[in-house]
N, C-alpha and C positions, 0 to 999 in steps of 0.2 A: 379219389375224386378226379376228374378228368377235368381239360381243360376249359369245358363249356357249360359243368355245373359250377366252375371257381369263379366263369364270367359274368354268369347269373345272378350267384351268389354276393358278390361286389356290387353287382347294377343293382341289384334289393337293396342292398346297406347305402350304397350312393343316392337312391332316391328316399331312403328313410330319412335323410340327413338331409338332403334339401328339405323335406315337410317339414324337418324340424325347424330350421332356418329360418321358413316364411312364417311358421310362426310367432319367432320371435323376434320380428322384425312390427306384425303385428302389435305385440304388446310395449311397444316402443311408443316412452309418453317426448309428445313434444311441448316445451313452453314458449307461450305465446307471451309477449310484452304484452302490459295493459291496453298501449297506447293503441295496439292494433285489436284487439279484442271488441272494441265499441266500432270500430271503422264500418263495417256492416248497417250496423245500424243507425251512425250520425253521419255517413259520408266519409270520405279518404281524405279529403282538405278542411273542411271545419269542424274536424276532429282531430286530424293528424297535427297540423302543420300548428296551433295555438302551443298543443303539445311538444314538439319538436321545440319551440321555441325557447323552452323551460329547460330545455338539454342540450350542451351544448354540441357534445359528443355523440349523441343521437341524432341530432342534425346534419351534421358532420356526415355521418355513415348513411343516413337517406340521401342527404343532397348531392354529397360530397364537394360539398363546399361551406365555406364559413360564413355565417352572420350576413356581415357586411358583403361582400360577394352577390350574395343571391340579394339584397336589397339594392345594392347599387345595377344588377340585372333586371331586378323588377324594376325599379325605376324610369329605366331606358325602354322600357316594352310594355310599361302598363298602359297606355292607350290606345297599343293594340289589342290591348286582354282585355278592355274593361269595355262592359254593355254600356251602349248606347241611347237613350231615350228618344224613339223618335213621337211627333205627331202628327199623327196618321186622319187621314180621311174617313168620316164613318161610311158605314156602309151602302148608304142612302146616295153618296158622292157630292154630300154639300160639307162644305168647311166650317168645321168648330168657330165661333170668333171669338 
């Protein structure tokens, strides 16, 4: 066999074995925690975060921070977070009394 049917014959066997590869990389199951399986459907924060709260160590690895941490943070910025109620003018430009 010469040296350019042995190269060929390697690059066939190299690329069979990548097909094989992506194969089964394909068949590759991943698990999903419950908590993120609903997020799609009820939102990422009033699904997730009532969640996280029931865990402590699940918290912990979303937030990376603990409990108290992120409540004494929200505390200091919740009124920049939180909607505002205004009242507004109708559309006519006369004022509700």
């Amino acid at each position: 066999m010469c040296d350019l049917e042995e190269e060929a014959l390697l690059l066939a066997i190299l690329l069979d074995e990548g097909d094989n590869s992506s194969q089964r990389t394909k068949r590759r199951n991943v698990w999903v925690h419950d908590i993120n399986k609903k997020r799609k459907e009820e939102g990422e924060f009033h699904n997730l975060y009532p969640e996280l709260r029931k865990d402590e160590n699940r918290f912990y690895t979303y937030f990376r921070m603990n409990f108290e941490s992120f409540d004494e943070i929200l505390n200091l910025i919740r009124k920049d977070i939180t909607k505002s109620k205004l009242h507004l003018e109708n559309q006519s430009g006369q004022q509700n009394d």
